[in-house]
LUMMARFI-637807 format. One line per field, with one value per residue (C-alpha): chain; residue in one letter; residue number from 1; x, y, z. Coordinates in steps of 0.25 Angstrom, whole numbers, plus 2048, in hexadecimal, padded with zeros to 3 digits. Each point is the difference from the previous one (the first is absolute). Layout:
BEGIN
kette	c(A,...)
rest	c(A,...)
nr	c(NUM,...)
east	c(X,...)
north	c(Y,...)
up	c(Z,...)
This chain:
BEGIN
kette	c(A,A,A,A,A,A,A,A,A,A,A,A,A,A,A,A,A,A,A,A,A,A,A,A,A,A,A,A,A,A,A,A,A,A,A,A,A,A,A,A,A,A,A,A,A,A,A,A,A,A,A,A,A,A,A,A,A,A,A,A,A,A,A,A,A,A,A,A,A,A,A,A,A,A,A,A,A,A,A,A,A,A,A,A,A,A,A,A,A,A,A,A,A,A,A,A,A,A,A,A,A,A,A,A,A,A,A,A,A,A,A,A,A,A,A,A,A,A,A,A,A,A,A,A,A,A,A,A,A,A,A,A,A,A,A,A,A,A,A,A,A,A,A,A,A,A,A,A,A,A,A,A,A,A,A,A,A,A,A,A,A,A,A,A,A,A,A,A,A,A,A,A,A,A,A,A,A,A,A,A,A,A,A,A,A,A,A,A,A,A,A,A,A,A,A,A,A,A,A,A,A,A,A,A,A,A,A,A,A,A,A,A,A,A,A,A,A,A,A,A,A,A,A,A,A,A,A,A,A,A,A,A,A,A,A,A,A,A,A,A,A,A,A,A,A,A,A,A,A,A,A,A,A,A,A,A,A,A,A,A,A,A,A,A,A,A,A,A,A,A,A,A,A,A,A,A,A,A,A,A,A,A,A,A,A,A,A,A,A,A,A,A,A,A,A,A,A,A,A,A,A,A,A,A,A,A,A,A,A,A,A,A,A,A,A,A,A,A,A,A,A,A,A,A,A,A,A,A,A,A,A,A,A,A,A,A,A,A,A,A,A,A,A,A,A,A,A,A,A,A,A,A,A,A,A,A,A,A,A,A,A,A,A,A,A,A,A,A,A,A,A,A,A,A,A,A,A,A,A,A,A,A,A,A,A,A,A,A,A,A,A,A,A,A,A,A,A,A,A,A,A,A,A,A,A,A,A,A,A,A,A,A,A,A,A,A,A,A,A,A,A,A,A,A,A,A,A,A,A)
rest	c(X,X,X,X,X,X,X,X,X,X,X,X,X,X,X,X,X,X,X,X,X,X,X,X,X,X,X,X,X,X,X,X,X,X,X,X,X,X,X,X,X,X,X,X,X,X,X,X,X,X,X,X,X,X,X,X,X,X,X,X,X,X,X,X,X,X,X,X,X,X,X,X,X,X,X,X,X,X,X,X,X,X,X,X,X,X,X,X,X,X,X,X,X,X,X,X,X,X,X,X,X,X,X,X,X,X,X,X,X,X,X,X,X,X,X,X,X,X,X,X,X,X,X,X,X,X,X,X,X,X,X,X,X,X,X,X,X,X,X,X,X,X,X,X,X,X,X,X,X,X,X,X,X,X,X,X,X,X,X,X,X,X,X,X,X,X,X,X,X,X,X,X,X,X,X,X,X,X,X,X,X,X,X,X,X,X,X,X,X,X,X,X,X,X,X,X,X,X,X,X,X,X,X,X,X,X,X,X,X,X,X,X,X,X,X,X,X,X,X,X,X,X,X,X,X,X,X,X,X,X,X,X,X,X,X,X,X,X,X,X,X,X,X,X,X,X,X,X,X,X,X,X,X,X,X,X,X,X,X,X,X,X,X,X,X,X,X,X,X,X,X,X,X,X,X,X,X,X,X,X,X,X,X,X,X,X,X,X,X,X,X,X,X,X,X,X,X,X,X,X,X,X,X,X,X,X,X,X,X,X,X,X,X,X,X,X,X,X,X,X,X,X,X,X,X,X,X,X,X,X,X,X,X,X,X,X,X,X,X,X,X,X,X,X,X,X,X,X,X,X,X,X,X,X,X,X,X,X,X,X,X,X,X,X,X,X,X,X,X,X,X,X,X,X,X,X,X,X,X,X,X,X,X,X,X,X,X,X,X,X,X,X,X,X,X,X,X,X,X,X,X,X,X,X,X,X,X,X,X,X,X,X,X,X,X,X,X,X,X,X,X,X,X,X,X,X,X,X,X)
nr	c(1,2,3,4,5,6,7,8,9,10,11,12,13,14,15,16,17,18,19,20,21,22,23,24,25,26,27,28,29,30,31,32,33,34,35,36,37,38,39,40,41,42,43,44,45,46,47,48,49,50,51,52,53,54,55,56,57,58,59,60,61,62,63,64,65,66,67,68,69,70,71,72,73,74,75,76,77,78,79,80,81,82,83,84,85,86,87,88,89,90,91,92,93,94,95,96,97,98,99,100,101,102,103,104,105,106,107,108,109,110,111,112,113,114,115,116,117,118,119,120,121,122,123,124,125,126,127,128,129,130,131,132,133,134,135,136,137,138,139,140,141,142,143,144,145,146,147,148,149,150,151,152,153,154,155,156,157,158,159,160,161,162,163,164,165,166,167,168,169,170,171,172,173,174,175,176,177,178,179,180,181,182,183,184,185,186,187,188,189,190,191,192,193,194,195,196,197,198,199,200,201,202,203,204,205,206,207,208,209,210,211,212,213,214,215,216,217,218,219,220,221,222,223,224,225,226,227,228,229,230,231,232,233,234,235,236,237,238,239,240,241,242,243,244,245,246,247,248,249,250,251,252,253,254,255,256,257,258,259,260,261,262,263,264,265,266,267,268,269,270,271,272,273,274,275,276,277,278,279,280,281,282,283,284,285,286,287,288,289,290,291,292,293,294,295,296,297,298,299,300,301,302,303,304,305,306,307,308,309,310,311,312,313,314,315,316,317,318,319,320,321,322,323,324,325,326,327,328,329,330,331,332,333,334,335,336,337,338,339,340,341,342,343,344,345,346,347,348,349,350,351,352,353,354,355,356,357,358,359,360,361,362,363,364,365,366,367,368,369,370,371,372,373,374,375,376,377,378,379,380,381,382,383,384,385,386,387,388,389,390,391,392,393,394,395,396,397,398,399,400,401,402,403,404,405,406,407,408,409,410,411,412,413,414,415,416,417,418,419,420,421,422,423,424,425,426,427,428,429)
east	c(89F,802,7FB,80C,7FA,806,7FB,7FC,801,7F0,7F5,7F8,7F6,7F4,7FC,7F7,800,7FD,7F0,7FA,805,7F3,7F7,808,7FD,7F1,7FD,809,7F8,7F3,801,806,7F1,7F7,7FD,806,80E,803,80B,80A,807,80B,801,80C,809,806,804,7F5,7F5,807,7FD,7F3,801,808,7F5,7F5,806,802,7F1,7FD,7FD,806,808,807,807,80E,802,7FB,7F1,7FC,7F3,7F8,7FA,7F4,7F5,7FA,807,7F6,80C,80C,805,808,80F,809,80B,802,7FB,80D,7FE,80D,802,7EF,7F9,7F7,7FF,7FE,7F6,7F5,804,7FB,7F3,7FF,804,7F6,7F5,805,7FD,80E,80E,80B,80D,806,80D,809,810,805,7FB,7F3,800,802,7F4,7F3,7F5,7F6,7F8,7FC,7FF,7F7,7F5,7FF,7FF,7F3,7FD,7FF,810,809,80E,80E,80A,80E,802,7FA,7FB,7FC,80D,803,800,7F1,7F7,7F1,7F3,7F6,7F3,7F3,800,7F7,801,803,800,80E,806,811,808,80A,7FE,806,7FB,807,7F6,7F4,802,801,7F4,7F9,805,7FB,7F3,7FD,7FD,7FB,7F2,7FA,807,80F,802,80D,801,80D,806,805,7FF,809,803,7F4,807,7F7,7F3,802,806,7F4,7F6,808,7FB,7F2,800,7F6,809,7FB,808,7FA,809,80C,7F6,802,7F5,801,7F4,802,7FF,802,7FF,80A,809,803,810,802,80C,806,80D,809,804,80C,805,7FE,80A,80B,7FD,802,810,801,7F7,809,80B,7FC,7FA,80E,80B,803,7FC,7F7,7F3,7FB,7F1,7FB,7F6,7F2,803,7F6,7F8,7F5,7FF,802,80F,803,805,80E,7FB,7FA,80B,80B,7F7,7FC,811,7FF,803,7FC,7F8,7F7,7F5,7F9,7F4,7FE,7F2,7FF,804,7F7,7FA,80F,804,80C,809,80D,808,80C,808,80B,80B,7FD,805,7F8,7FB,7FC,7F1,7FA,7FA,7F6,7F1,7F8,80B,809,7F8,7FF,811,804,809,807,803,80E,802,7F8,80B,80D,7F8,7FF,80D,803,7F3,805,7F9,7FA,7F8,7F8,7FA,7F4,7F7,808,803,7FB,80C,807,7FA,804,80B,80A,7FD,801,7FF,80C,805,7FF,805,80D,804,7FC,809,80B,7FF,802,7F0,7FB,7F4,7F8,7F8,7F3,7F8,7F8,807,80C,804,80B,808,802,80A,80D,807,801,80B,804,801,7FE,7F1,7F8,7F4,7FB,7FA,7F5,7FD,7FA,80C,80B,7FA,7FD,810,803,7F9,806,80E,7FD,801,80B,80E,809,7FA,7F5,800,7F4,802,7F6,7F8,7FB,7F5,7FC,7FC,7F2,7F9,80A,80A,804,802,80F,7FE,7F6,808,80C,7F7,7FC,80D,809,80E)
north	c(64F,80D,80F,80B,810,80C,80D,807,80E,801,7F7,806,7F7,7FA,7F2,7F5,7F5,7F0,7FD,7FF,7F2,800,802,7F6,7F5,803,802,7F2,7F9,806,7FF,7F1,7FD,808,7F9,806,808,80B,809,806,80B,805,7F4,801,7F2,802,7F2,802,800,7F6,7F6,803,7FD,7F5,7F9,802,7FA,7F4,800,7FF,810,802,80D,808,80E,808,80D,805,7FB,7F2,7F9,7F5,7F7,7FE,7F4,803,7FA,7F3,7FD,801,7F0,7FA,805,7F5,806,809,80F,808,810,805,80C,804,801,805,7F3,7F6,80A,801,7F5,7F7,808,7FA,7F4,7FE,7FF,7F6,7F1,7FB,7FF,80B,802,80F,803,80A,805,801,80E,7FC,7F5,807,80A,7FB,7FB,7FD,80E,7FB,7F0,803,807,7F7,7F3,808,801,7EF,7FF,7F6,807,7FC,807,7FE,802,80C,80A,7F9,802,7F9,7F7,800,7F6,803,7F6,80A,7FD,804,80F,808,80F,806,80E,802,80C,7FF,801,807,809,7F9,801,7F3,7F8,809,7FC,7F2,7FF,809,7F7,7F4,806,801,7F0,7FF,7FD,80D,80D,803,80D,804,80B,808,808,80B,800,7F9,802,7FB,7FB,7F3,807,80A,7F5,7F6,80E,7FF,7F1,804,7FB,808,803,808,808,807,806,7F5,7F5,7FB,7F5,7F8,7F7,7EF,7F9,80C,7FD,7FC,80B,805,802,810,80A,809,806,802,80E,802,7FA,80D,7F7,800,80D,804,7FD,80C,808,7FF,801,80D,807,7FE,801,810,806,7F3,7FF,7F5,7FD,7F2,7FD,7F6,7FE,7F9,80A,7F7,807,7F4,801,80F,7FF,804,80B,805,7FD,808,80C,7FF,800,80D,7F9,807,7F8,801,7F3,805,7F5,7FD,7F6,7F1,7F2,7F4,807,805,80F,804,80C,806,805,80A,802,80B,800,805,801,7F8,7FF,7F5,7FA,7F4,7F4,7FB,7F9,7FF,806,7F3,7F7,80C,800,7F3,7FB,80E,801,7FA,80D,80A,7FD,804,80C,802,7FE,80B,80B,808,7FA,7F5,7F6,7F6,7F3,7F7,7F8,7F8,7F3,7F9,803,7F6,7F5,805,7FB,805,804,80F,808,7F8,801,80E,804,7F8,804,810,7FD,7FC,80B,80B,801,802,7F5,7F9,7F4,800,7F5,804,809,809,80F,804,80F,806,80A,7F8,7FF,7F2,7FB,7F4,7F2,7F1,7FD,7F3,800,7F4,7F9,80A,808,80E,7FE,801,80B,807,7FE,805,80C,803,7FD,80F,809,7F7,805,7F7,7F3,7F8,7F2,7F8,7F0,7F6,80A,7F4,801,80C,7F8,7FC,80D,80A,7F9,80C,807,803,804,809,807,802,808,80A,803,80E,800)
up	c(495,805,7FC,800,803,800,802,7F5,7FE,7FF,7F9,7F3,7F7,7FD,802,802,808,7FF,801,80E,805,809,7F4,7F9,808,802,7EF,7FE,80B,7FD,7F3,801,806,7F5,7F1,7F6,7FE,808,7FB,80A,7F9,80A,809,80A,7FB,80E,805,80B,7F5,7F7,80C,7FF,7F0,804,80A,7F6,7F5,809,804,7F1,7FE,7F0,801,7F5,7FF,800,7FF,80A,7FD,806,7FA,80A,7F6,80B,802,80C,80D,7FF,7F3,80C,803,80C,7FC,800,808,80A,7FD,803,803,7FF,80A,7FE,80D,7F6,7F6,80E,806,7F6,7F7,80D,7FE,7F3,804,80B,7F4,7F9,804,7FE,809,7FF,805,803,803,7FE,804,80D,803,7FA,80A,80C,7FE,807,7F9,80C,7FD,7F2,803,80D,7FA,7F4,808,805,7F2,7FF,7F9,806,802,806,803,808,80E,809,7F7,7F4,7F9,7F1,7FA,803,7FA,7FB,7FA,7FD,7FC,804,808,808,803,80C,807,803,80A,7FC,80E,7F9,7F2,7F6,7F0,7FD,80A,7FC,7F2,802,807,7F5,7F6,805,804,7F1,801,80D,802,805,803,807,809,802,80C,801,80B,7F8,7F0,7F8,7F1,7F8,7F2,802,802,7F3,7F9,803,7FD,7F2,7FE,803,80E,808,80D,80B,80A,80D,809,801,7FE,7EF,7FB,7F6,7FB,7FF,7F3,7F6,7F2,7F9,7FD,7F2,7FB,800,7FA,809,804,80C,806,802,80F,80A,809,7F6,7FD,80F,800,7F5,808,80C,7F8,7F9,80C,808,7F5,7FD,7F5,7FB,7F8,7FC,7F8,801,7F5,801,80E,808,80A,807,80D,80A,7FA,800,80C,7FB,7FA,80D,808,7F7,801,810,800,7F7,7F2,7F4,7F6,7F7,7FC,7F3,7FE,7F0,804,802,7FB,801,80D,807,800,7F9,7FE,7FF,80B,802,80B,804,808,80E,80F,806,810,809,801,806,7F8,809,800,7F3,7F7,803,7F7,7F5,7FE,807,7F5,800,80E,7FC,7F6,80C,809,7F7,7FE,80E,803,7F6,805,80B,80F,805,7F8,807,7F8,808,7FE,7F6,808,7F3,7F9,80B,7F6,7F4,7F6,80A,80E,7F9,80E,804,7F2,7FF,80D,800,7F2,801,80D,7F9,7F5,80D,801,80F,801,80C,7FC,808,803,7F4,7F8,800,807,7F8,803,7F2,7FB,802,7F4,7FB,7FA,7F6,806,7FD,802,7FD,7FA,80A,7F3,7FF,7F4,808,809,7F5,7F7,80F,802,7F3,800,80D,7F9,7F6,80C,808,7FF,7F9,7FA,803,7FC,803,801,7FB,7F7,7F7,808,7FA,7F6,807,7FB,7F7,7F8,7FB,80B,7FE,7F3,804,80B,7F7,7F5,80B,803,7FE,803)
């Protein structure tokens, strides 16, 4: 499947965009382990959250819902049972990571596996410390990769520092802290986005946060099923941000977008480089921060993306570096050696195809120093089976001369089926 793009004469519209695909997750998995029903009104059906729907029904969980609202028909995780095959996880690192959380509280035997990208990510950071916890995992070869294998049972909790920041690992660990015997410490380098601890805060967990060290008590209460609703993804939301701030002329508002400031980043970034946009908050759902946003076309200027604001726009990197190829000067990206172990390798990703699009880019051991201002021009890219890399590539495509097309965009479909769509509303020709 490829995506075709143009340039368009500008981009002019209101939008929304799919619910948050991390929030998604947490309210499916969270509410899979509360009694009752919880009620997900705008949850992202993405293929990466249908794999969590997916594994949950195979672990017994009763799940209903289309539309855009999901319901988890909950009995507390005590009611999961042994699946009887393997638990597959699609392209989730997302799914693997926390559902083995889950799954390290349950005394049963589970297999998780997932594709071929999902089975070259390393899994050693979330199986190592939930070993310390008392859970028996397996995984394959030299980092613990999938398919892993886990009996849980009987945990303890444990005071945690994480080598590397990473909100997937951290809510693992504070997932299964909930059914460990005394309480789990996680201990950050920098902060990373906190959807687990607000979520869990929405169940009536008493979670604690001091500095970068979050708590979370053992054996809590059985939790009780909730209604809530998703904000609007403030990643998909960022490939129209880019995309309005660097095509001429464009204004874009994207309504009930999500504003938690651990993933503003973006938001931060576009304006260090001189963007013009505008966040006007309208309050909270179920404990997140929401809002609209409008953005105007601008020139834009080089920055460097560095240190503590890496894990606050991480999966918008891809999208930052076509609007740095765009800004006038040098941008430089570090810190971001985690995208390596993403879907795709996305520095390399990222690097090659901007390359090939006339882009000047240098890959840097952890990040990217990319010379902007060269006018890009249309070219066949490859989206490297990654969903942030193929949007990334086809908002590059509105400000390439000619015609863009961008193989292997199905992947898009992990987050924002509608993406295309989407794109093609905003434009004026």
């Amino acid at each position: 499947m490829a995506l075709v793009v143009t340039p368009p004469r500008r981009l002019s519209g209101t939008i929304t965009v799919p619910g948050d695909k991390s929030i998604s997750h947490r309210a499916a998995l969270v509410g899979a382990c509360a009694v009752g029903d919880t009620v997900i009104e705008n949850f992202l059906f993405g293929a990466d959250c249908l794999a969590t729907v997916r594994c949950l029904k195979a672990l017994g969980v009763k799940i209903t819902g289309d539309n855009g609202t999901l319901t988890v028909h909950g009995r507390g995780l005590a009611a999961w049972r042994e699946p009887d095959g393997v638990l597959d996880c699609g392209n989730s690192g997302t799914t693997m990571r926390l559902l083995l959380g889950l799954l390290a509280a349950c005394p049963f035997f589970a297999v998780l596996t997932g594709d071929r990208s999902l089975r070259r990510r390393p899994m050693d950071r979330v199986a190592g410390p939930l070993r310390a916890m008392g859970a028996s995992v397996w995984g394959r070869g030299e980092g613990s990769r999938a398919p892993l294998a886990v009996r849980g049972g009987s945990l303890r909790g444990i005071d945690y520092r994480l080598p590397v920041a990473s909100a997937q690992v951290k809510s693992a660990l504070l997932l299964a802290g909930l059914f460990a015997q005394g309480p789990t410490v996680v201990r950050e380098p920098v902060p990373t986005r906190d959807h687990t601890e607000r979520m869990l805060r929405f169940f009536g967990v008493p979670v604690e946060v001091d500095g970068n060290a979050v708590t979370v008590p053992g054996g809590v209460t059985p939790l009780q099923g909730r209604f809530l609703r998703v904000p609007g993804d403030i990643s998909a939301a960022a490939f129209f941000l880019v995309a309005a701030s660097i095509v001429p002329d464009s204004e874009v508002t994207i309504r009930d977008v999500g504003l938690n400031p651990l993933r503003t980043g973006v938001v931060d970034v576009l304006r260090a480089m001189g963007g013009d946009v505008r966040v006007v908050p309208k309050g909270e759902w179920n404990g997140e921060p929401v809002g609209d946003i409008t953005v105007r076309a601008a020139e834009l200027r080089g920055t460097v993306i560095e240190g503590s604001l890496v894990p606050r726009a991480v999966d918008e990197i891809p999208v930052l570096a076509v609007a740095a190829a765009v800004a006038r000067g040098k941008t430089v990206i570090r810190d971001a050696a985690e995208l390596k172990v993403k879907e795709s390798d996305r520095l390399a990703a990222m690097a090659r195809e901007l390359r090939r699009l006339g882009a000047r880019v240098e890959e840097l051991p952890d990040g990217l120093e990319i010379a902007g201002g060269r006018p890009l021009v249309g070219a066949v890219c490859h989206g490297h089976g990654d969903h942030r890399v193929a949007m990334a590539l086809a908002v590059a495509g509105l400000v390439a001369r000619g015609t863009t097309v961008v193989r292997g965009a199905r992947a898009i479909g992990v987050s924002f089926p509608g993406f295309g769509g989407i794109l093609h509303s905003l434009r004026v020709e």
